[in-house]
N, C-alpha and C positions, 0 to 999 in steps of 0.2 A: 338534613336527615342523616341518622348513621349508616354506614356500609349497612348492618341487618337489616334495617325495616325501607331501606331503599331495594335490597333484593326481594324481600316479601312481596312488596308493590309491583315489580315487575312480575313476579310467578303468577300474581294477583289476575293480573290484566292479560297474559302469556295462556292462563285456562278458560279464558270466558272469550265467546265471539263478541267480534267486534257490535253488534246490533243488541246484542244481549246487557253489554254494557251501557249500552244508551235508556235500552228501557229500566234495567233495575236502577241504574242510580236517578233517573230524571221522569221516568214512565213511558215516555217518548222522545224520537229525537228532535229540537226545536225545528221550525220552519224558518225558511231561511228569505230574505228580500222584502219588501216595503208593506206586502201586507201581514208581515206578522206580528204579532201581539206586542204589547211590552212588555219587562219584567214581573212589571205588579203584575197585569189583568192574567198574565201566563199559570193555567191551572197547573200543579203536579197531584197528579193521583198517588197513593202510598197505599202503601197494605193494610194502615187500616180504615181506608174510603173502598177498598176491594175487597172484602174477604177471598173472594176464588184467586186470591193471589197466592200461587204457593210459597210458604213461606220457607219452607226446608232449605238444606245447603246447598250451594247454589252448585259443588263441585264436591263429588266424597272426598273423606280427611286423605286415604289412601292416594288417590291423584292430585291433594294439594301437598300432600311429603314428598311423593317423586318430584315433584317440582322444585322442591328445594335443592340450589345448589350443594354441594359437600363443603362444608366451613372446616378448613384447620383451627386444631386446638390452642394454637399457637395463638396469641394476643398480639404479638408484633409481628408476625407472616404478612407479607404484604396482601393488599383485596386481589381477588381472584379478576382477570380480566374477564371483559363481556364477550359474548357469543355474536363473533363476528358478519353470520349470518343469520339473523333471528329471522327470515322470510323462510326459511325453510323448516324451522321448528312447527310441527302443527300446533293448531290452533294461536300464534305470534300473532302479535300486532304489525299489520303490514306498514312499512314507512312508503309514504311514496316520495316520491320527487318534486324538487320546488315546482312549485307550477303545476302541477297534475294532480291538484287536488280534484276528487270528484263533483259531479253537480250537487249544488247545494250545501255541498260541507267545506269548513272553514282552513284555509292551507295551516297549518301548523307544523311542520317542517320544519327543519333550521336550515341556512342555507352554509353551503360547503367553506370549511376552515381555510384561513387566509395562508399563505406560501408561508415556513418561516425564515424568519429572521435568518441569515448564512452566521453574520457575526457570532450571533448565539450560542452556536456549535465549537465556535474558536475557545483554548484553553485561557482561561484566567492569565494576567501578567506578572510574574514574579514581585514581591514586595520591593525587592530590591531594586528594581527596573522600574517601580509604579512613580508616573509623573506628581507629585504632589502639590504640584505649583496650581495656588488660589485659580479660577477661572477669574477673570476680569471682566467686565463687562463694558459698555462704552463709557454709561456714568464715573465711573471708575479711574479712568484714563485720562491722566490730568498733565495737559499742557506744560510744558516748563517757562513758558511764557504767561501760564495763566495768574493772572491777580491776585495777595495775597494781602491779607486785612491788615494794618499794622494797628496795637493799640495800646495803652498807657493806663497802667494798674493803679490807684488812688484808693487806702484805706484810713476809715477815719472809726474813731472810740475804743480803739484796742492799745493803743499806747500809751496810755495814762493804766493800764494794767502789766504793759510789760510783756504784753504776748507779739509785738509786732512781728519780731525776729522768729516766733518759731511758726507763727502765723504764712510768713515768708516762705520759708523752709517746707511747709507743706500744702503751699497752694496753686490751684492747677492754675490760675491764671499767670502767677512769676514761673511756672513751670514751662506754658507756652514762649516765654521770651520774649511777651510782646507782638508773638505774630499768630494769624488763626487764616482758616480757609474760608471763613464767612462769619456773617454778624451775628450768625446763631452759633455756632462753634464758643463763640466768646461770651454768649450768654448761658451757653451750660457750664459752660468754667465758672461762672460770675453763681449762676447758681448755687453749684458744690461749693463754692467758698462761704455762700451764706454758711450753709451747714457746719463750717471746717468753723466761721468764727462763732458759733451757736454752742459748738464742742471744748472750746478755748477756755471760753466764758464758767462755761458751767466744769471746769476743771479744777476751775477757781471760787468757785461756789458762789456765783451768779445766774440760777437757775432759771431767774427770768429773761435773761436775758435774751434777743432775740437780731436778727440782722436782715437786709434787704439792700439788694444792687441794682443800679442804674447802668445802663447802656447808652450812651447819646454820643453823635460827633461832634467831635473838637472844631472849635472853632477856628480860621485862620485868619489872614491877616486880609485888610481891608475887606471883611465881610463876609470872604471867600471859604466855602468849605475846606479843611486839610487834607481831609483823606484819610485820617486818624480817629478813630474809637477812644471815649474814656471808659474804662470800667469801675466806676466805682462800689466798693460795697462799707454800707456802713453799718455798726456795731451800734445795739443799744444795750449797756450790760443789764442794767436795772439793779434791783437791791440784794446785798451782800446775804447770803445765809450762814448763821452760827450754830453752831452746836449748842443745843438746850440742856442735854442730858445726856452721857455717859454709863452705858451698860453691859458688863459683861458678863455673861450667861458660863460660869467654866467649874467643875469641880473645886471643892478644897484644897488649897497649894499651900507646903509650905519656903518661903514664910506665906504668909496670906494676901503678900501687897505684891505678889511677886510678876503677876500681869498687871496690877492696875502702875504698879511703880516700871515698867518695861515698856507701858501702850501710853508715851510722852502726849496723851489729847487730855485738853480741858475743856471747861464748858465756856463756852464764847470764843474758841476758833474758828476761824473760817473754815466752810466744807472745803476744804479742799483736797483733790484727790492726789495728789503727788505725796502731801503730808498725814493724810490717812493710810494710802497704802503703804507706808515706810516705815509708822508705828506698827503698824499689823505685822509687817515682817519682823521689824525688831522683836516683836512677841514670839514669831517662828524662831527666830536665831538662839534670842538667850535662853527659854527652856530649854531646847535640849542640852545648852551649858550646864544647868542647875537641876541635874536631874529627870529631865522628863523628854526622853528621847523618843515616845511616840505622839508628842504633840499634834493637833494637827486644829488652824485655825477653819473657822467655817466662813461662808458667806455672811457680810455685815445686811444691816439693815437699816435705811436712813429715812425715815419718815418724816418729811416736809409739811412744817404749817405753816400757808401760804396762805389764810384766812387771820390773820390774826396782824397787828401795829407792825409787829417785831418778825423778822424773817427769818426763822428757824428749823432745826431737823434734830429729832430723839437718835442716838446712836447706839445701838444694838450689836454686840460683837458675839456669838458662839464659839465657844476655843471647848474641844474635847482635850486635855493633857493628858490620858492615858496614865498608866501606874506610875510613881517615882520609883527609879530605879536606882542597882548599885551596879558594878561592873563582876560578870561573871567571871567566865575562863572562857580562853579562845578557844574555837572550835574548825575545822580546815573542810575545803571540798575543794573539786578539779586534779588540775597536775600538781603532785606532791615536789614543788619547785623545792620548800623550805618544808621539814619536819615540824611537829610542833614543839618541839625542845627548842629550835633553833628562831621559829616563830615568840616564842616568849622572849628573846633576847631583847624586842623593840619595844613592846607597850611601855611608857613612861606613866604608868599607875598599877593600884597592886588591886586582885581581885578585894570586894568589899569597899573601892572607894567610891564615891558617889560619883554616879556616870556624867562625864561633860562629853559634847559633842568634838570641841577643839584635841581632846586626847585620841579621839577616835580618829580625827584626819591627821594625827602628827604620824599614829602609826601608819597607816593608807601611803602617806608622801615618804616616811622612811622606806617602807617596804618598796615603793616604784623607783625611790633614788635608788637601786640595787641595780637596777638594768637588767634583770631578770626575766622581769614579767611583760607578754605582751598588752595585758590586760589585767585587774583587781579589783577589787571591790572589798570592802569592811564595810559591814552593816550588823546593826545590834538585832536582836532576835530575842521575842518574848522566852522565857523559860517555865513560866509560873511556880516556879521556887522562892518563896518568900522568905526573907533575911527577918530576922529578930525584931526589929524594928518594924515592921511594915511594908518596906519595898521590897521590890521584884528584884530578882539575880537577874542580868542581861548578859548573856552569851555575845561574843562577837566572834558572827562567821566571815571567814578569808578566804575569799574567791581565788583562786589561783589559776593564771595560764600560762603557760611558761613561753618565754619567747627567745631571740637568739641572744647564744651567749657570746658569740664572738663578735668582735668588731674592728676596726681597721682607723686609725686616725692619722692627719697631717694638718701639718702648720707650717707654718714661714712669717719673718720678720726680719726685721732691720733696725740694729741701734750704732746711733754713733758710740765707737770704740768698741764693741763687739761683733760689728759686720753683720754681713748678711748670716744668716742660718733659718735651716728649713730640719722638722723633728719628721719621721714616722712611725708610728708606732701599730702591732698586733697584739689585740688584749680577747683575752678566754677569761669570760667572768666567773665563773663557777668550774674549773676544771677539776679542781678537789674542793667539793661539797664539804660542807656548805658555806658561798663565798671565799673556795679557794683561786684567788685570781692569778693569772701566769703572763706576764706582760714581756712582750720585745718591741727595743726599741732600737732607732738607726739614728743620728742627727751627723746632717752634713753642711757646712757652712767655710766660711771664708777663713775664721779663726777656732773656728772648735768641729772635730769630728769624732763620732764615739759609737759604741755600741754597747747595749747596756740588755739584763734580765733580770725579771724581780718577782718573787713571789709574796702576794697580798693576801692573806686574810684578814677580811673585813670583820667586822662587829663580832670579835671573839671573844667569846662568853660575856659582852656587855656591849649594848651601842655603842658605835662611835670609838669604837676599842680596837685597833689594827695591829697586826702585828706585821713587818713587812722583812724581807729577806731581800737584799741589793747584791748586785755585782753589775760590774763595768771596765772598758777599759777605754780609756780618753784618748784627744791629744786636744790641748791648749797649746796657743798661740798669740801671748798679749804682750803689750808693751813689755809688762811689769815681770814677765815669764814664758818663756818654752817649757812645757810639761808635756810627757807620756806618762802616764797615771793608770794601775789596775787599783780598782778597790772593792771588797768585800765587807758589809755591813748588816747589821742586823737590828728593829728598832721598835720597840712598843712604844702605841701613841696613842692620845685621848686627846683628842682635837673637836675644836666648832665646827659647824657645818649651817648652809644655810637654813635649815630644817629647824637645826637648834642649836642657837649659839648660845656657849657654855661660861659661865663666870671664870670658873678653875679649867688650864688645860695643861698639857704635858706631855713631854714625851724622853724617853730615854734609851741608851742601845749601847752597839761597840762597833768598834771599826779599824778594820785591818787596811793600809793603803802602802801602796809600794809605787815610789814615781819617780823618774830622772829628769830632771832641770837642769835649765840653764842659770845660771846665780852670777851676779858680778860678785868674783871676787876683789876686794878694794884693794889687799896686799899686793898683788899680781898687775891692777889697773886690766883686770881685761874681763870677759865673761868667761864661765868656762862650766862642763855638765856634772853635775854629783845626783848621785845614785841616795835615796830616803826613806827609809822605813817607818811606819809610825803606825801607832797603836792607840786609839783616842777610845773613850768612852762618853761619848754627848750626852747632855741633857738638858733639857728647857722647860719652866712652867711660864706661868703667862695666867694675869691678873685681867680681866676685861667686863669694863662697865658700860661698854659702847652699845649702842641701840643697833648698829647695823654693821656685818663683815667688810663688804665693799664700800658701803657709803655712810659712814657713823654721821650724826651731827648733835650727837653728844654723848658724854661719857668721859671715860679714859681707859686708858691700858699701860701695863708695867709686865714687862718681859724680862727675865736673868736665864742668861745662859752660862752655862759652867760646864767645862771639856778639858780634863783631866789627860793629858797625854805623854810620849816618851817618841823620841824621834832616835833611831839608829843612823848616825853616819859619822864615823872616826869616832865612834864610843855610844853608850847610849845617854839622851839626853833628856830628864823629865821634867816637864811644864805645866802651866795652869794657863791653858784660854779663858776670859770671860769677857762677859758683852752684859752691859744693864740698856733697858731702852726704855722709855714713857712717851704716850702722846695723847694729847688732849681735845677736844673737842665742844667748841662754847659756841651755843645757836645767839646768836645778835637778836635776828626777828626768824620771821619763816622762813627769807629768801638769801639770809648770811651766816653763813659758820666760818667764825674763826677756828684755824686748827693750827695745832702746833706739833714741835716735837722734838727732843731732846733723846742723846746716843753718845755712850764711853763703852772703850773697850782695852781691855788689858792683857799682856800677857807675863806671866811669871817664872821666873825660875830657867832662861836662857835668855844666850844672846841674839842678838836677829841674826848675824850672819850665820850661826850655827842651827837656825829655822828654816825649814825649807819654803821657799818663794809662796808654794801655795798655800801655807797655813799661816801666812802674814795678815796685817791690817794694810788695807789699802781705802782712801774716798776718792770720790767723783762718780758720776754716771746718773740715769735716772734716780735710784734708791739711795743717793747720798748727797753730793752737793752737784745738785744740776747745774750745766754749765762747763762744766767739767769733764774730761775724758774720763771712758770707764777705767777707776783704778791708777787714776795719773795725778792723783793728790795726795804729799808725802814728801818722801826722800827722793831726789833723784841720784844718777849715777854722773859721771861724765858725759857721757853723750846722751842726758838728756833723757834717760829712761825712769818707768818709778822701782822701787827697789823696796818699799814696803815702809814699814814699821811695825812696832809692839803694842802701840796704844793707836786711839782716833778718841777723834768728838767730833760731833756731828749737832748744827744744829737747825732748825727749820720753822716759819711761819707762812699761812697761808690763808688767805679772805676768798673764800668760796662762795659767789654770787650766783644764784641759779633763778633762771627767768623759764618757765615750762618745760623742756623736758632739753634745757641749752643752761650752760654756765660759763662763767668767766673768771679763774683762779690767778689773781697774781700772786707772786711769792718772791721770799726771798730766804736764802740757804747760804750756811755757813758751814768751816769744818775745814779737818787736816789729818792726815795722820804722824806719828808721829815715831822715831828711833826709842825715846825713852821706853820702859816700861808702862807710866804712868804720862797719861795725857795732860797738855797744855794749854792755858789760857791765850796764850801768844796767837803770831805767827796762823789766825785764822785766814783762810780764805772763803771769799765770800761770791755767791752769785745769785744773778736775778731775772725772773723771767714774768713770762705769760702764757695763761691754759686756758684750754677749749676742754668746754665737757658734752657730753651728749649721752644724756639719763635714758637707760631701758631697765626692762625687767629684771636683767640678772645683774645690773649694776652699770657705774660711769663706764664712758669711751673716753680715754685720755691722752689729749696730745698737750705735751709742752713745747715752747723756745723756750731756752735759757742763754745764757752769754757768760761770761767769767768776769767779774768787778775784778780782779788781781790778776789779769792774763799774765801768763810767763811766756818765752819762748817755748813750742812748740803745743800752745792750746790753742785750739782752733776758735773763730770770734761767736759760733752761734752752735746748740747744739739742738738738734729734735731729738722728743723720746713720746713716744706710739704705745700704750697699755691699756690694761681693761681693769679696772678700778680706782682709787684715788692714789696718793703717791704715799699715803701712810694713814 
């Protein structure tokens, strides 16, 4: 009963004498001990077997309201406590005491509340303090001596399907190891495995199929028990189901074959679910390429007739395709990282072309290669602006969160002939928006130390469009030269990138460079330092039909470079660098590409001693004829130094074997430089080696040996070289 009508009861009982109560509600009080009545024969008189019964109120309304306690208005006030002595309230119901009931009436009493609990009273234990550890019980506590079942997995009618191995792979019984706590442990293994190959089965559109496992001991030798369990479970597939019919439930597309030509199922394939769910997806994939970027496929429908000769299922697909749409204009929300002048710079499609999904993610992956954002998103957005045609304008909005723009990098390595060196670098990616990047760098090593600053804008006024701003000041230390080198350059470029490698690239600039060498002079017979101004304007395009930057395995490429210069020292001296290079790339089968690669380089209009050491041709090293020291194939001097030349050829073949994500590259490299102007067929030196590859996502890991087939004095017999890509 509620708080209210539990107080009413009490004020009820609190106005009326105790004897009074007995006869209105009963007429009298029962008699009590063995001569009295039963319940049936027990007469009750009522008021209307009496009429001189007064019926009136037993207590005026006026003495049943003072009775009322005072209730607050309050709904959540807590209940008013009770009146701790109700024996003194007149007219109360007297309680008496256990046991002191009077004669003839029944004790009804309660007898006195038990002491409490002390614990009770104690504060709760902090969570952090709370003992969490299971409670254990004795069943629980298992012996390390105690016995453990060992038992031997046997399956039979799934390999003639091909599912054994993934049957394997997820069954609790190969999962136990062969060992269980008991012979029932091992029949609920044995169990779930029915189920596991019942699921197999019917994956492969075997829907009758059905399975059942044996428990028994092995037997051992002369008779004797082993102490070993088999579990066997065996598979019964039953009959193959096909596809009867083909249906898809989807608006008008054009062209109009353009899901049933995408959903590769016919009629008499096996159901099988790896191969339905994959056409289904291909359905999700290629419309939004073609247009229809709120596709959205539904749940199939496979109704099995399993009454019939022939064991078959109707297939049912629902595809809602949503409007065909065209490409709107971008639209921005979040941190305004990029404006949208500068956000147009990326989309590689013009508003009105017909929306594919692939353009949507080139822009999403341009925009994240920026290093900008901590976070992005591009996603298309209905507009209901209809284009001439009948399709929808799609908006696409650019999530933007900006995240940190600075970062801090280091490296270290080691190649024969250019020692040890370790680079650091501090880069601010955006310090003059948009994409104005500000890089310092330090490198410290055994033969080159330098310090360098460079200002980078990225994608100006076109993807993939840089413009970059250089200085530095060096020191080199190679065989073939001592150099202290400042240099100032300047350089627009339109370069590949893994996002999107570009057919046509190029780049071109100027460059102002002041350096003091060491140069042997041959008149003199000794070395000695001259001081070299030079003034160059580089440039390079680059022709490429290669399928991949780091790891082509087919295609080609043809590179010219042309550097226009003038060297000051004892006059001024003006020349013509140039370099042609091609390299090829022919797949065998899936797991061999031959590659090749062929390199001439000239210089015009001076003589080498009157060039300064570092704007010479020099081969050897990784990127020329391995095997070779960097920069020590050529001319030498007397004691054995290189000393450069005018021209090089360079030439290279390589059989790239690749076995999973490991390869095996032998090769063999050829090439010289040369005094002349013009490079020679002669006088080639030749070296051979063998490479280790190891394939990841951003490209090969490469290690070569090579050795020198032509050693001369002072080439060392083996050379290693350590990179991250192929070697051309």
């Amino acid at each position: 009963m509620t708080g209210r009508h539990y107080w009413l009861a009490v004020a009820l009982l609190a106005a009326t004498p105790a004897s009074a109560q007995f006869n209105q509600q009963q007429g009298t009080a029962p008699a009590r001990g063995p001569d009295a009545p039963k319940a049936k024969d027990q007469a009750i008189p009522t008021t209307a077997d009496d009429p001189a019964v007064d019926t009136g109120p037993i207590i005026p309304d006026s003495a049943f309201d003072a009775a009322l306690p005072t209730l607050s208005g309050d709904i959540n006030a807590p209940l008013e406590p009770m009146p701790k002595d109700a024996a003194k309230t007149s007219g109360s119901v007297q309680v008496q005491p256990v046991g002191q009931a009077g004669a003839g009436q029944a004790d009804t009493t309660l007898p006195p509340a038990a002491a409490e609990n002390p614990e009770l009273a104690q504060p709760l234990i902090p969570l952090t303090q709370f003992d969490t550890t299971p409670l254990q019980t004795a069943a629980d506590v298992k012996s390390a001596n105690a016995p453990e079942i060992r038992y031997d997995t046997v399956l039979t009618g799934l390999q003639k399907l091909g599912l054994e191995d993934e049957f394997k792979s997820l069954s609790a019984l190969q999962e136990g190891k062969g060992k269980a706590a008991n012979a029932t442990q091992v029949a609920a293994r044995a169990r779930e495995d029915e189920g596991l190959a019942v699921r197999l089965m019917k994956s492969l559109g075997y829907y009758d199929g059905t399975a059942i496992s044996l428990i028994e001991a092995e037997p051992g030798t002369d008779g004797k028990p082993s102490g070993r369990l088999r579990a066997t479970v065996t598979a019964t597939p039953g009959r193959l189901y096909r596809l009867s019919s083909i249906k898809v439930e989807a608006q008008p597309v054009i062209p109009a074959d353009l899901i049933t030509h995408n959903l590769p199922l016919k009629v008499g394939d096996p159901i099988e679910a790896a191969r339905i769910q994959a056409a289904e997806a291909n359905v999700s994939l290629v419309l939004p390429q073609q247009g229809y970027p709120f596709v959205k496929v539904g749940d199939r429908d496979i109704l099995l007739d399993d009454q019939s000769d022939k064991a078959t299922g109707a297939y049912t697909l629902p595809v809602d395709t949503g409007p065909r749409a065209r490409f709107g204009q971008l639209v921005t929300t979040g941190d305004p990282v990029f404006g949208l002048d500068h956000l147009n710079v990326f989309p590689r499609f013009k508003s009105g072309d017909l929306y594919d999904s692939r353009k949507t993610d080139d822009l999403r992956d341009a925009l994240v290669a920026t290093g900008l954002f901590s976070s992005l998103s591009v996603q298309p957005e209905k507009t209901g602006r209809v284009n001439a045609d009948g399709t929808e304008a799609v908006d696409l909005l650019v999530r933007q969160t900006e995240g940190p723009a600075r970062s801090l990098a280091g490296s270290a390595g080691y190649s024969t002939g250019q020692g040890f060196k370790a680079e650091g670098s501090w880069t601010h990616r955006n310090l003059f928006p948009p994409e104005g990047a500000v890089i310092g760098t330090i490198v410290a090593g055994t033969q080159e130390q330098g310090l360098s600053a460079t200002f980078r804008r990225s994608n100006a006024g076109k993807r993939d469009k840089t413009f970059l701003a250089f200085a530095s000041a060096n020191h080199n230390n190679y065989d073939a030269f001592e150099a202290y080198t400042a240099t100032i350059s300047g350089r627009w470029s339109y370069v590949s990138t893994p996002i999107w490698q570009k057919r046509f690239t190029y780049y071109y600039g100027g460059e102002l460079v002041a350096t003091n060498e060491s140069v042997f002079d041959f008149a003199r017979g000794d070395r000695v330092r001259r001081n070299y101004g030079i003034f160059a304007l580089p440039a390079q395009v680059e022709w490429d039909t290669s399928n991949s930057l780091l790891n082509p395995t087919r295609g080609y490429r043809l590179r010219l470079n042309l550097s226009p210069e003038g060297a000051v020292s004892d006059g001024v001296r003006p020349y013509v660098r140039t370099m042609i290079e091609g390299t090829f790339y022919y797949p065998v089968s899936n797991s061999l590409v031959i590659a090749g690669r062929a390199k001439a380089g000239s210089i015009q209009g001076i003589d080498r001693d009157a060039l300064a050491p570092s704007r010479r041709y020099y081969g050897g090293g990784g990127g020329s004829v391995r095997g070779y020291g960097y920069q020590r194939l050529g001319p030498l001097d007397p004691q054995g130094n290189p000393v450069g030349g005018r021209s090089l050829n360079e030439f290279s073949i390589e059989a790239r074997y690749r076995f999973g994500n490991f390869g095996i590259v032998p090769f063999l490299d050829a090439g010289n430089s040369y005094e002349s102007s013009l490079p020679k067929g002669t006088d080639l030196k030749f070296g051979a080696g063998i490479g280790g590859r190891f394939y990841t996502n951003f490209g090969p890991m490469r290690i070569d040996v090579a050795t020198p087939l032509n050693r001369r004095p002072g080439d060392g017999r083996v050379a290693l070289y350590i990179s991250i890509g192929q070697a051309y």
